[in-house]
FIPA-832954 format. One record per atom (N, C-alpha, C): residue in three letters; chain; atom name; x, y, z. Coordinates in Angstrom, 2 decimals. Layout:
! residues N
   resn   chain   name        c1        c2        c3
    ALA       A     CA         X         Y         Z
...
This chain:
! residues 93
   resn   chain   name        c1        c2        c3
    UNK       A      N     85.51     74.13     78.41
    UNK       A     CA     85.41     75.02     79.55
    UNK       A      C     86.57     76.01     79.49
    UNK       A      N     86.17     77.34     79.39
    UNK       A     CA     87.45     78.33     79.44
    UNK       A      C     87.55     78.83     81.06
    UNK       A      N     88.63     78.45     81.39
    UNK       A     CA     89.08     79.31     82.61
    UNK       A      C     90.00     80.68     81.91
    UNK       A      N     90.01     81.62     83.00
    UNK       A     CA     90.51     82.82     83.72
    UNK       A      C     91.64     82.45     83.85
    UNK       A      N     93.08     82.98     83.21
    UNK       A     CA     94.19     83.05     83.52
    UNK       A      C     94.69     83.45     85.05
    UNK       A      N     93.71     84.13     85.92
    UNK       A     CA     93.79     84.11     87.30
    UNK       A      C     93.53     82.94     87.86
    UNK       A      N     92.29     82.00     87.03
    UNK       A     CA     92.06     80.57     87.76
    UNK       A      C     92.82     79.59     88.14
    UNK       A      N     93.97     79.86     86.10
    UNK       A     CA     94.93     78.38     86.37
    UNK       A      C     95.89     79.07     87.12
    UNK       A      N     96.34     80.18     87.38
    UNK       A     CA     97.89     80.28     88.16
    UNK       A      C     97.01     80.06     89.72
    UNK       A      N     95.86     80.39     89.91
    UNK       A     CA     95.82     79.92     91.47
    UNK       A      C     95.93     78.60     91.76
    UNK       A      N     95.35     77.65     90.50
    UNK       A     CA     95.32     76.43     90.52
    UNK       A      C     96.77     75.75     90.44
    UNK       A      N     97.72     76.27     90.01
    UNK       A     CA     99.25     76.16     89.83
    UNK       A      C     99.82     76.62     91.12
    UNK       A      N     99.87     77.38     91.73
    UNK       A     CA    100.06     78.27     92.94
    UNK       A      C     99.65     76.78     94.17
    UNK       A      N     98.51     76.65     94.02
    UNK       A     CA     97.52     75.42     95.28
    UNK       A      C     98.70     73.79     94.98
    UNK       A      N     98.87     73.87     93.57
    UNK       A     CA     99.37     72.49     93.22
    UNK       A      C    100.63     72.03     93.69
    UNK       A      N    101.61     72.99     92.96
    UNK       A     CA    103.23     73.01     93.64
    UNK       A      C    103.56     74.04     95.36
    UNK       A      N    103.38     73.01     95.99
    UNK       A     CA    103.67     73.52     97.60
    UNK       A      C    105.16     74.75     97.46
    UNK       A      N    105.85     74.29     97.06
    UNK       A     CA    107.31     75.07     96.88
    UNK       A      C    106.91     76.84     96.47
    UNK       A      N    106.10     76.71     95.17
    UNK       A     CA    105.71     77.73     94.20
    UNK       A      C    105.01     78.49     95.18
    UNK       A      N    103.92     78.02     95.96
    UNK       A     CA    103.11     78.50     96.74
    UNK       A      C    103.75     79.35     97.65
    UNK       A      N    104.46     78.37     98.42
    UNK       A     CA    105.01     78.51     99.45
    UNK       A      C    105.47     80.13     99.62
    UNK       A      N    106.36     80.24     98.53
    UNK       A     CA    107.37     81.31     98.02
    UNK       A      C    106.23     82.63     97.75
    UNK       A      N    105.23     82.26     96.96
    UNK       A     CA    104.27     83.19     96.38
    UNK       A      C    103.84     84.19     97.56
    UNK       A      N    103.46     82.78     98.85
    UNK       A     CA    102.93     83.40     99.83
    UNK       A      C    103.99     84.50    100.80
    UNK       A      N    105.17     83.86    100.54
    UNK       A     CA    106.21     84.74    101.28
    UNK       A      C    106.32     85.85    101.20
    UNK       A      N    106.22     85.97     99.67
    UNK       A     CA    106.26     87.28     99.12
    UNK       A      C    105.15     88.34     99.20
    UNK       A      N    103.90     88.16     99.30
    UNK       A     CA    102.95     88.78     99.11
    UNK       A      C    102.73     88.99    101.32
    UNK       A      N    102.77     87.82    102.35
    UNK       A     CA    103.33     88.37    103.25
    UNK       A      C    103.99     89.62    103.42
    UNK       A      N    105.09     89.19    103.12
    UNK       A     CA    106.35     90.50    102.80
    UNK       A      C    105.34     91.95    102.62
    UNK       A      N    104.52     91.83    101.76
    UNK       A     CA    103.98     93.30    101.16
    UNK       A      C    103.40     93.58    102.47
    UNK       A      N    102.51     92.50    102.65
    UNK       A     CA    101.45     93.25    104.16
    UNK       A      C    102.44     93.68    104.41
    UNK       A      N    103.15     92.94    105.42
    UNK       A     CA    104.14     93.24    106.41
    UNK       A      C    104.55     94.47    106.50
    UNK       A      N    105.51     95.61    105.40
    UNK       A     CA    105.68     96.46    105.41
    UNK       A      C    104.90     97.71    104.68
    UNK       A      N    103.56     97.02    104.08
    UNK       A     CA    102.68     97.87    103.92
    UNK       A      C    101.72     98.47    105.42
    UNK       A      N    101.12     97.38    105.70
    UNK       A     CA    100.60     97.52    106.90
    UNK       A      C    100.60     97.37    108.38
    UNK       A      N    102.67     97.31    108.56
    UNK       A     CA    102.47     97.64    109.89
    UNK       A      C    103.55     98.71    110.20
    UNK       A      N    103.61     99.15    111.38
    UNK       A     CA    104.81    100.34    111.29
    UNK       A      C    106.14    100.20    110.92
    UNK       A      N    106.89    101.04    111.41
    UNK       A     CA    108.27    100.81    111.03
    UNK       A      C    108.77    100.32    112.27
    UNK       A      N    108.46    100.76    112.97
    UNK       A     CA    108.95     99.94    114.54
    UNK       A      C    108.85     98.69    114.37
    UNK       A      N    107.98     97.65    113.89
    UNK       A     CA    107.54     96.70    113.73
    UNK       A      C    108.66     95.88    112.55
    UNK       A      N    108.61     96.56    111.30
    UNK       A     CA    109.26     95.95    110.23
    UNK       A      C    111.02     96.33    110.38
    UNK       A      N    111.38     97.28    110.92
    UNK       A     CA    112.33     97.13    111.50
    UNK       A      C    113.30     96.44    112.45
    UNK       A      N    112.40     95.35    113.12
    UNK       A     CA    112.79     94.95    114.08
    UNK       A      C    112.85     93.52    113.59
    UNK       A      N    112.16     93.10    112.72
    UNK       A     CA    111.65     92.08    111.83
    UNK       A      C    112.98     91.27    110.95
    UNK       A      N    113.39     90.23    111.64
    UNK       A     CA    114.42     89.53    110.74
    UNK       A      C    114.07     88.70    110.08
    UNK       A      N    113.70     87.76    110.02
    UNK       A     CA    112.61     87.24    109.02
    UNK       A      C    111.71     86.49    109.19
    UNK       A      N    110.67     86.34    107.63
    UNK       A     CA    109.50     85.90    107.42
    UNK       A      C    109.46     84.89    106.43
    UNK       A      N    109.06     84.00    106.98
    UNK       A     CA    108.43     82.25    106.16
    UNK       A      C    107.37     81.71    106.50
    UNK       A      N    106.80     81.36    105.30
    UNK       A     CA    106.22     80.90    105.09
    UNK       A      C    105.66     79.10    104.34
    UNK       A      N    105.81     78.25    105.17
    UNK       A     CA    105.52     77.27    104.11
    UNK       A      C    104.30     76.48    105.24
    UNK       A      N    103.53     75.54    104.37
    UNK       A     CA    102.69     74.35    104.67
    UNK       A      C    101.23     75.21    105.37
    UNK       A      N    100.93     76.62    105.43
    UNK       A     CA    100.13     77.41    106.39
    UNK       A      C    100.48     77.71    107.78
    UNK       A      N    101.82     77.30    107.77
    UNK       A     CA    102.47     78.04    108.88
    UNK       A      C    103.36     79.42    108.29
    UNK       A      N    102.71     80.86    109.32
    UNK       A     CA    104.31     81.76    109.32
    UNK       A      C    104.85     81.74    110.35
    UNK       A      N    106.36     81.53    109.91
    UNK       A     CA    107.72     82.00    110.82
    UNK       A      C    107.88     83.19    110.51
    UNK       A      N    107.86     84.00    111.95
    UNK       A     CA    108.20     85.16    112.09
    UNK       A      C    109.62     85.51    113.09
    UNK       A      N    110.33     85.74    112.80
    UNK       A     CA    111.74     86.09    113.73
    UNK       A      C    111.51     87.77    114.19
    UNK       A      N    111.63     88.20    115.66
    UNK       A     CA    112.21     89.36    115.58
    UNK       A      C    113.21     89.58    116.96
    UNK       A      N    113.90     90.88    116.94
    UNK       A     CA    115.12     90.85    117.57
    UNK       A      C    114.88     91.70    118.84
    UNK       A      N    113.25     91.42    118.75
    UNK       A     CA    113.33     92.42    120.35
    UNK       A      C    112.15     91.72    121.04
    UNK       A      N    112.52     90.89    122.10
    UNK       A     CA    111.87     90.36    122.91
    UNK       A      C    109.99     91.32    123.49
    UNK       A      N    110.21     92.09    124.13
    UNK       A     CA    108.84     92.72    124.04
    UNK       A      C    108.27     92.89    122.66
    UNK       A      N    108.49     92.85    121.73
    UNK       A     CA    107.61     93.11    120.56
    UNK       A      C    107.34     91.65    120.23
    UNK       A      N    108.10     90.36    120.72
    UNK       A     CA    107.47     89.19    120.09
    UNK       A      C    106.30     88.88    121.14
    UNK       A      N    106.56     89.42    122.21
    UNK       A     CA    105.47     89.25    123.38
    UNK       A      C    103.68     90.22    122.45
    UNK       A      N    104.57     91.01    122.35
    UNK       A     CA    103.10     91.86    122.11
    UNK       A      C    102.64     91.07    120.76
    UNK       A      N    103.36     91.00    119.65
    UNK       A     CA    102.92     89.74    118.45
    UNK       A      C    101.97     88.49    118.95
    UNK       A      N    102.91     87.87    119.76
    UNK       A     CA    102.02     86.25    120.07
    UNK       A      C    100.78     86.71    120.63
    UNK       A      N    100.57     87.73    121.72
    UNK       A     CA     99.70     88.26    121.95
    UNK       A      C     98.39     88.54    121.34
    UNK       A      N     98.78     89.45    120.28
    UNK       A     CA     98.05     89.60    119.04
    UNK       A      C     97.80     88.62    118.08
    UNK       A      N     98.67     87.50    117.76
    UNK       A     CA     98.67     86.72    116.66
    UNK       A      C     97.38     86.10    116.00
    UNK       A      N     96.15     85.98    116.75
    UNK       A     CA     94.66     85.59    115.88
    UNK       A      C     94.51     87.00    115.22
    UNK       A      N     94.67     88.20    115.52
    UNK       A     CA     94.52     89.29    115.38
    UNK       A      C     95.23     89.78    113.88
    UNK       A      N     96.36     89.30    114.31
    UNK       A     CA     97.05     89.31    112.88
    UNK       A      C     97.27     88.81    111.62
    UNK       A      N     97.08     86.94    112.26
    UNK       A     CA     96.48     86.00    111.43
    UNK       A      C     95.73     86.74    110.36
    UNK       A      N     94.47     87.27    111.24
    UNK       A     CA     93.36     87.49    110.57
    UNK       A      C     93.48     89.09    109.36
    UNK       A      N     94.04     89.10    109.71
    UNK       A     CA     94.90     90.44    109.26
    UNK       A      C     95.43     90.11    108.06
    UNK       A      N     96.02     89.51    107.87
    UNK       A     CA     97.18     88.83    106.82
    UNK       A      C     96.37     87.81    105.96
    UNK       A      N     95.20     87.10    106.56
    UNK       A     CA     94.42     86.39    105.59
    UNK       A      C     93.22     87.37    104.50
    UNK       A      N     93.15     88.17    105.12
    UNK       A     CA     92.09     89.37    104.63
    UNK       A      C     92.78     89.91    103.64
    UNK       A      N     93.99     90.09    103.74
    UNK       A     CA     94.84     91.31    102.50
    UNK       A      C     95.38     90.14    101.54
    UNK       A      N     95.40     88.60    101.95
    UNK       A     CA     95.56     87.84    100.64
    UNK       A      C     94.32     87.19    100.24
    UNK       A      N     93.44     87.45    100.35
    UNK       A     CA     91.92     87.31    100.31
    UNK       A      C     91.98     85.57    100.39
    UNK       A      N     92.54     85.36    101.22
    UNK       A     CA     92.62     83.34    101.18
    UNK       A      C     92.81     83.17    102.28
    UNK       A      N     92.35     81.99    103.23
    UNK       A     CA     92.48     81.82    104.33
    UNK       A      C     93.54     80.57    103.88
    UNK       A      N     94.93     81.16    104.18
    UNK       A     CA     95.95     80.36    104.16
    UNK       A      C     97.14     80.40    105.46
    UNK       A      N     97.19     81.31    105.58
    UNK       A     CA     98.08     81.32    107.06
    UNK       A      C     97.42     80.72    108.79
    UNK       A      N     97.32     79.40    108.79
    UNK       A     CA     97.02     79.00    109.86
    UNK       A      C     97.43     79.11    111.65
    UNK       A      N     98.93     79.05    111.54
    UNK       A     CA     99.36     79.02    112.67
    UNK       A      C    100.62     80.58    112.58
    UNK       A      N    100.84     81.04    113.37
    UNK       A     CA    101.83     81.88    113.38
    UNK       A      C    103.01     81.45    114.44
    UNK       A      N    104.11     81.13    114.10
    UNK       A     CA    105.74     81.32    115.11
    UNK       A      C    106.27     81.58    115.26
    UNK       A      N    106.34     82.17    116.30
    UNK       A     CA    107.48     83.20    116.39
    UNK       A      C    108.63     82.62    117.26
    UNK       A      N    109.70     82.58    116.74
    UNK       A     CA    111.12     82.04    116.54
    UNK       A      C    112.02     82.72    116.99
């Protein structure tokens, strides 16, 4: 059986939680300041990711209001641009 060098690193990626974990942080990261403003990523201290939870930190109280608010919204947002339904819960911290 030949797999797709895209197959085994997803399959490597799914296996080691750590690897993942990190993978996902990073590619987060891209949405994040690809697709939301600067008001937003500016304000933004940080982002983690592990187990299908993101931690999200930010430093201005009304914008975490308007986030949690939004958060299925964004969820869904953030699972679409990593084409995987991996981000389950969102916290904001």
């Amino acid at each position: 059986m030949d797999l797709h060098i895209r197959d085994v690193l997803k399959n490597y990626i799914k296996k080691d939680r750590k690897i993942g974990d990190n993978y996902y942080t990073q590619k987060i990261k891209t949405f994040w300041h690809a697709e939301l403003s600067d008001s937003i990523t500016s304000r933004t201290t940080e982002l983690r990711f592990i187990k299908g939870k993101l931690y999200i930190k930010v430093n201005s109280a009304p914008l975490r209001h308007e986030l949690f608010i939004g958060r299925k919204h964004l969820m869904d947002r953030i699972n679409v641009f990593l084409n995987e339904d991996v981000v389950h819960v969102i916290d904001f911290g």
